[in-house]
DOSE-548010 format. One record per residue (C-alpha): residue in one letter; x, y, z; residue number from 1. Coordinates in nm, 3 decimals, padded with zeros to 5 digits. Layout:
BEGIN
NUDREN/residuo/x/y/z/num
NUDREN/A/X/Y/Z/NUM
...
//
This chain:
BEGIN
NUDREN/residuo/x/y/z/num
NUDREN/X/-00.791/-00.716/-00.265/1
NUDREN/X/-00.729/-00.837/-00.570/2
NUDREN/X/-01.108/-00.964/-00.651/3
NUDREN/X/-01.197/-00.608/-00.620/4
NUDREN/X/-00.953/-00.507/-00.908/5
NUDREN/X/-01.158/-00.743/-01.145/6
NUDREN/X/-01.011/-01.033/-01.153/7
NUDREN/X/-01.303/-01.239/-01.123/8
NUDREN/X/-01.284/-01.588/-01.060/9
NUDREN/X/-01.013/-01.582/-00.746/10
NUDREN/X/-00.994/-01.865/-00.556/11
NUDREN/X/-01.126/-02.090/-00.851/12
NUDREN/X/-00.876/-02.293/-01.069/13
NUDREN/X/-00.892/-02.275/-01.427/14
NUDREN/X/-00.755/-02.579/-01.590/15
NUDREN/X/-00.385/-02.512/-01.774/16
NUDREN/X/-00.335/-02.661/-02.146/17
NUDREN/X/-00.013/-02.635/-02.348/18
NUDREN/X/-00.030/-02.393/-02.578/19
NUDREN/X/00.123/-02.650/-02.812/20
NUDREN/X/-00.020/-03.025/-02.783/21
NUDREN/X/00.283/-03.223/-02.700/22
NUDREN/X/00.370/-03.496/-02.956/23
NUDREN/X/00.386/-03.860/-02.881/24
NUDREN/X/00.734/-03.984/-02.759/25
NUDREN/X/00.916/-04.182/-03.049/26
NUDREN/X/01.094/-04.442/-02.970/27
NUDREN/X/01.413/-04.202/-03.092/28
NUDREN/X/01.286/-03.969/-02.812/29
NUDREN/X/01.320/-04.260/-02.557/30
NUDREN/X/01.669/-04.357/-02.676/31
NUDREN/X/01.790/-03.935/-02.655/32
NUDREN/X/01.633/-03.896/-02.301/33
NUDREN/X/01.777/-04.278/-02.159/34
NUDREN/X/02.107/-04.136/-02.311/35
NUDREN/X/02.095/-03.768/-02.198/36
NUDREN/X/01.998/-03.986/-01.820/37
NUDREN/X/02.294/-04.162/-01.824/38
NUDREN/X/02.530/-03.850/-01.960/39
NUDREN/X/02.388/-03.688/-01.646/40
NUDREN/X/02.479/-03.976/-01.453/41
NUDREN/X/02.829/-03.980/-01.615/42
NUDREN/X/02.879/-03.603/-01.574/43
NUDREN/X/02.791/-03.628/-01.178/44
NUDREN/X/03.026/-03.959/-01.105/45
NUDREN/X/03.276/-03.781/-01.319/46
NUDREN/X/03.255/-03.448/-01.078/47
NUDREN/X/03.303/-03.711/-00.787/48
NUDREN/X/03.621/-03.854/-00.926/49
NUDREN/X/03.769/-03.477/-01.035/50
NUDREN/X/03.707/-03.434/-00.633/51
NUDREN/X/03.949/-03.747/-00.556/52
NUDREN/X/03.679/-04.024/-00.529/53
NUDREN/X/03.902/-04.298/-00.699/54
NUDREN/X/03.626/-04.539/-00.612/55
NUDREN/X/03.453/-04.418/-00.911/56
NUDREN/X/03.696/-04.495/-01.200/57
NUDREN/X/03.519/-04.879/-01.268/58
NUDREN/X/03.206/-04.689/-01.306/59
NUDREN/X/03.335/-04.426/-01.512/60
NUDREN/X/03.511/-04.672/-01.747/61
NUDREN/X/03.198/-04.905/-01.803/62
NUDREN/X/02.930/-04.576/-01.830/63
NUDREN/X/03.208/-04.450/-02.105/64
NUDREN/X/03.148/-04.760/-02.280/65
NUDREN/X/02.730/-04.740/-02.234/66
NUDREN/X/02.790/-04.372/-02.340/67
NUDREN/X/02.945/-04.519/-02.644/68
NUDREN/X/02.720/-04.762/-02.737/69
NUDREN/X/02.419/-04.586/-02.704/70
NUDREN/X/02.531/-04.294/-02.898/71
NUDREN/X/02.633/-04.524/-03.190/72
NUDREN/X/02.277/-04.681/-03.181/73
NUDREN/X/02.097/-04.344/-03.238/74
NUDREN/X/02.370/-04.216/-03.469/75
NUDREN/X/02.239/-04.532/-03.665/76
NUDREN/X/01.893/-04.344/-03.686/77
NUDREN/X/02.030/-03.969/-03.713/78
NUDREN/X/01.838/-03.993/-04.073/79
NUDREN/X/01.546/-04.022/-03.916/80
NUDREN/X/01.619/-03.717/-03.632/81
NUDREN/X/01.432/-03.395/-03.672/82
NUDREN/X/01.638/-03.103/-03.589/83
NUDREN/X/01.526/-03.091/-03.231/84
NUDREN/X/01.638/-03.432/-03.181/85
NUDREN/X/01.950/-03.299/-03.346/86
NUDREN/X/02.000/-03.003/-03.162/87
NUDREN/X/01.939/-03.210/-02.834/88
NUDREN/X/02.197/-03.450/-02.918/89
NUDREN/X/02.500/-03.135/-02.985/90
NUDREN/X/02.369/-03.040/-02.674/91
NUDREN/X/02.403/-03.366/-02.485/92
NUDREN/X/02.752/-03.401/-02.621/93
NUDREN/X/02.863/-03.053/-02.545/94
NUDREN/X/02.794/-03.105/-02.149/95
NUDREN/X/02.943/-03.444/-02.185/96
NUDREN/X/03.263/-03.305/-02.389/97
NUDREN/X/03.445/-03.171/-02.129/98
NUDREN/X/03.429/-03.495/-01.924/99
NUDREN/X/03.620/-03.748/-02.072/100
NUDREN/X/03.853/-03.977/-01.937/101
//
């Protein structure tokens, strides 16, 4: 039916492109999306302990300390950050901020 309304081509796929060309990763990028990884990581064992799992408060201790580290080692670079590396990083923090041990 809806061949008949014009839209030629059905049943044949077009190839998608971005409309914007994505840029190479940096190795800033790398460090943001390992850190944002192991926020997520934090935020989930976190949930888990909040629930009663005390099992998880060794992990939670030594990923506070990775969280640390890691953010210290980028906030080394922030000079070089673009403001969407920036605004990534606020973000990052602000789903981490209510987490805290």
């Amino acid at each position: 039916m809806l061949c008949a309304l014009g839209l030629g081509g059905c049943g044949q796929e077009t190839p998608t492109q971005p409309a914007v060309p994505a840029a190479p990763l940096t190795e800033l990028d790398r460090m943001i999306n390992e850190y944002e990884r192991v926020v997520d990581d934090y935020v989930k064992v976190f949930k888990r302990h909040q629930e009663g799992d005390m099992s998880v408060i060794m992990r939670l201790i030594e990923d506070e300390d990775t969280i640390k580290q890691m953010a210290a080692k980028i906030q080394q670079k922030s000079g070089e950050m673009n403001a969407a590396q920036t605004q990534r990083m606020a973000a990052i923090a602000a789903k981490k901020a209510p987490y805290v041990l």
